[in-house]
C-alpha positions, 0 to 999 in steps of 0.5 A: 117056774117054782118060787125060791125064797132065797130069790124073793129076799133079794134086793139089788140097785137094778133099776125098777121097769115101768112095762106098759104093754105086757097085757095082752089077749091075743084074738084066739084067747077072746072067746076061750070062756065064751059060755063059761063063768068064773068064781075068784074068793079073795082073802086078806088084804085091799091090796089083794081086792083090788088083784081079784079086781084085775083078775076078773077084768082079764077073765072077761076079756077072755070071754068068762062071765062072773058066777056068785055061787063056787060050786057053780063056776067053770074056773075057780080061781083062789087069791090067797093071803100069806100074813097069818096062819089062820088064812093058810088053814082057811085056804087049804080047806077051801083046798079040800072042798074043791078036790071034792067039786073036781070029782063030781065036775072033772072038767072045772078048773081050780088054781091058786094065786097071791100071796100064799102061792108065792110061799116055797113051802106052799107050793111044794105041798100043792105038788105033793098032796094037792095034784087036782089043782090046775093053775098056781101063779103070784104076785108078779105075773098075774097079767100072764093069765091068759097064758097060764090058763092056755097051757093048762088047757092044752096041757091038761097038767098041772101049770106052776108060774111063781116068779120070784124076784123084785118085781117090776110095775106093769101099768094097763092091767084092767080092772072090774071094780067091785064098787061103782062109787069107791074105788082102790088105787095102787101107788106102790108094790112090795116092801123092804122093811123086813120086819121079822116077823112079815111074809109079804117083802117075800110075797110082793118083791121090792118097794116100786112106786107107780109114776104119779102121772099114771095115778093121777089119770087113774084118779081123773078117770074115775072122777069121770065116771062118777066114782066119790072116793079113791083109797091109795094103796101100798104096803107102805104108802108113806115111802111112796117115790123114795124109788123114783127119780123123780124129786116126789114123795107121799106128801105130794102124791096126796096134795096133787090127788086132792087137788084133782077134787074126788070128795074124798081120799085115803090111804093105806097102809101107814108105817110110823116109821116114813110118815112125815110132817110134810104128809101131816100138814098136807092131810090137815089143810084138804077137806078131802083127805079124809081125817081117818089114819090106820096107824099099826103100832104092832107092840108098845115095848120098845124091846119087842119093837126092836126084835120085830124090827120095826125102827121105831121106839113107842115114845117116837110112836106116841109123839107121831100119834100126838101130831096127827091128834092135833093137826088133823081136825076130828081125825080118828086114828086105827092099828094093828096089834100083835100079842105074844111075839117070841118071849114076850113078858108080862111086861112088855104087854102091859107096854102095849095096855099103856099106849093104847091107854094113852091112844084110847084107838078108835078101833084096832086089828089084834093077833096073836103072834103068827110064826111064817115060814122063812121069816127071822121071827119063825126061827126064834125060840119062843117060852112063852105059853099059848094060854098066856098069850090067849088071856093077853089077847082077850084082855086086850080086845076088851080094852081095845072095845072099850075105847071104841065105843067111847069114841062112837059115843061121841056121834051120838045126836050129830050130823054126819057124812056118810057115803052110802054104798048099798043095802045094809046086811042087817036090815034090806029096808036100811042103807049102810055106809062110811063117815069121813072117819071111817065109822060103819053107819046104817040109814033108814033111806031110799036105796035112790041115794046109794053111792051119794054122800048125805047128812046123818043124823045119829041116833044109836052108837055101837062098838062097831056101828051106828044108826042113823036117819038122813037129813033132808037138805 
């Protein structure tokens, strides 16, 4: 089953399926990995981290066991992202190196799934140049594994199953998580934005909400086993419930989440275009709705806005960034950028210079300009130069890192709360963790107090971090 762009683009009025029992191993696929271990590398997004979540699950069902070293693994199983070019490059060298594990190791199996395994042209180049991987599936099927990786082991061919359509929502998937403190959530799955330079309403399929019923005993569940925060995920959470029947949208998602009393709740990913007051005065009146916002602006011109077809112009943008700044208590406020979109001018780009002047960001994701493959933005004639692009980028991050740091500043000398999730990569003696507003800290504490939320103090700011010491209570 090959993927077909053609089909991935479609969007009818066919009613989403909400599908609770397609997960199933059946009793002589249990111990098909019994004394064999498994490798998944992620790349990309939390959407595709909480995929690799339930792809282990389904692998240990199977009898697999997790391996931390690659080269070690049975089953390597690659859950790709398809956003920018960058992360093609870095798969298909990852690519390369397994055809080189396959040859000293026949008997492993290698496969790629998520976003770049639904890519036509991805698939089509694995059938002619990459003939040593065994299994390709996507997004939609990934509760099929047991299946796919049956055939390939009875086969011993090659085994492509990308299914190219809207999609439907398969509830009862499981899940490893990879933390024992914080947990993903999703809310919802694809999008039909089409922005024109955006992959993923290809990748992903229709936007399809998750029952709030379903989410919340999700929530309830993790409450139970001790589980601090939950993040609510989506391509576009704010347009969450805009497909159900049911008289809900994000707003009330929110408040009911909240009110289950998890210490601590997020969400991402925001598009300005759905985020209503509603969600604004519900974030502004829960202590546990954290004040942090991922806010992508992408450009601050609105012709390049309008050519990426965002449907929003950066007036409305600043007027929605100006209500979260001043409903929401020390809310501290992200984005994405893309520099160099087909014919960007030099003054388009200093449009961009002025709302981040305007916004002064806490922190930002910048790119430059990606062109994918099947997107109307790919197919634009673009004059402007590579050079130009890259001095706007740089120039860009300078300002992007000034503001940052100024706003880690004002941490200096304050007590904070910080969920502390394990050893901090710089120093094993520190612990390392997330304020309310999303800000890196590193504590000198007893590793006792991982997956608790304590005081800190800060005594050292960063652009990117902070330290701090605990404040005993």
């Amino acid at each position: 089953m090959l993927p077909n762009l053609k089909e991935a683009q479609k969007r009818t009025k066919n009613k989403v399926k909400i599908i609770t029992d397609a997960y199933k191993v059946p009793e002589y696929l249990k111990k098909i990995g019994e004394g064999k271990t498994y490798h998944v590398k992620t790349y990309g997004c939390q959407m595709n981290e909480h995929d690799s979540e339930n792809i282990k699950a389904i692998l240990e069902d199977m009898g697999y066991s997790y391996e931390e070293e690659i080269e070690k693994a049975d089953l390597i199983l690659l859950n790709t992202c398809a956003i920018r070019e960058n992360a093609h490059n870095k798969v298909f060298g990852m690519i390369g190196r397994m055809k080189h594990l396959k040859e000293e190791r026949p008997d492993i199996i290698v496969g790629i799934c998520g976003c770049m395994a639904q890519e036509e042209s991805v698939t089509l180049e694995i059938m002619k140049k990459h003939k040593h991987l065994d299994i390709v599936f996507g997004t939609h099927n990934i509760y099929a594994l047991p299946f796919i990786l049956e055939n390939r082991i009875k086969s011993k061919q090659l085994q492509i199953e990308v299914e190219s359509k809207e999609g439907d929502v398969i509830e009862n998937i499981p899940v490893k998580r990879d933390s024992k403190y914080k947990a993903w959530i999703n809310i919802m799955y694809g999008c039909d934005k089409f922005c024109t330079y955006c992959i993923v309403p290809y990748t992903r399929g229709k936007q399809r909400s998750r029952k709030m019923e379903y989410i919340l005993e999700e929530v309830n569940d993790l409450i139970k086993k001790g589980y601090k925060e939950v993040t609510l995920l989506g391509q576009n959470v704010n347009a969450y419930g805009k497909d159900l029947e049911e008289d809900y949208g994000m707003s009330n998602l929110l408040e009911e989440v909240a009110k289950t009393g998890i210490e601590r709740v997020r969400f991402v990913t925001s598009h300005p275009w759905d985020f209503t007051d509603e969600m604004i005065d519900v974030i502004a009146k829960y202590d546990n709705i954290m004040p942090y916002i991922h806010l992508p602006l992408q450009s601050g011109s609105n012709r390049i806005l309008k050519l990426m077809g965002r449907r929003y112009t950066k007036e409305e943008y600043l007027t929605l960034y100006n209500k979260l700044k001043e409903k929401v208590k020390n809310c501290a406020i992200t984005t994405d950028i893309i520099v160099g979109f087909p014919n960007e001018t030099e003054e388009d780009f200093k449009e961009t210079l002025d709302v981040v002047n305007k916004c002064k960001y806490d922190g930002a994701f910048t790119f430059i300009f990606s062109p994918r493959i099947g997107t109307p933005a790919a197919r634009m004639e673009d004059l402007t130069k590579l050079e130009d692009k890259n001095n706007r980028l740089y120039e860009l991050n300078e300002l992007i890192n000034k503001y940052s740091n100024k706003a880690n500043q004002k941490y200096k000398d304050k007590v904070v709360k910080v969920l502390l999730e394990n050893t901090s990569e710089k120093d094993e003696n520190m612990l390392s963790g997330y304020t309310e507003t999303m800000k890196l800290v590193n504590v000198k504490a007893d590793k006792k107090y991982i997956g608790q939320i304590v005081d800190v103090k800060i005594t050292d700011v960063k652009t990117w971090s902070m330290d701090g010491i605990m404040v005993e209570k």
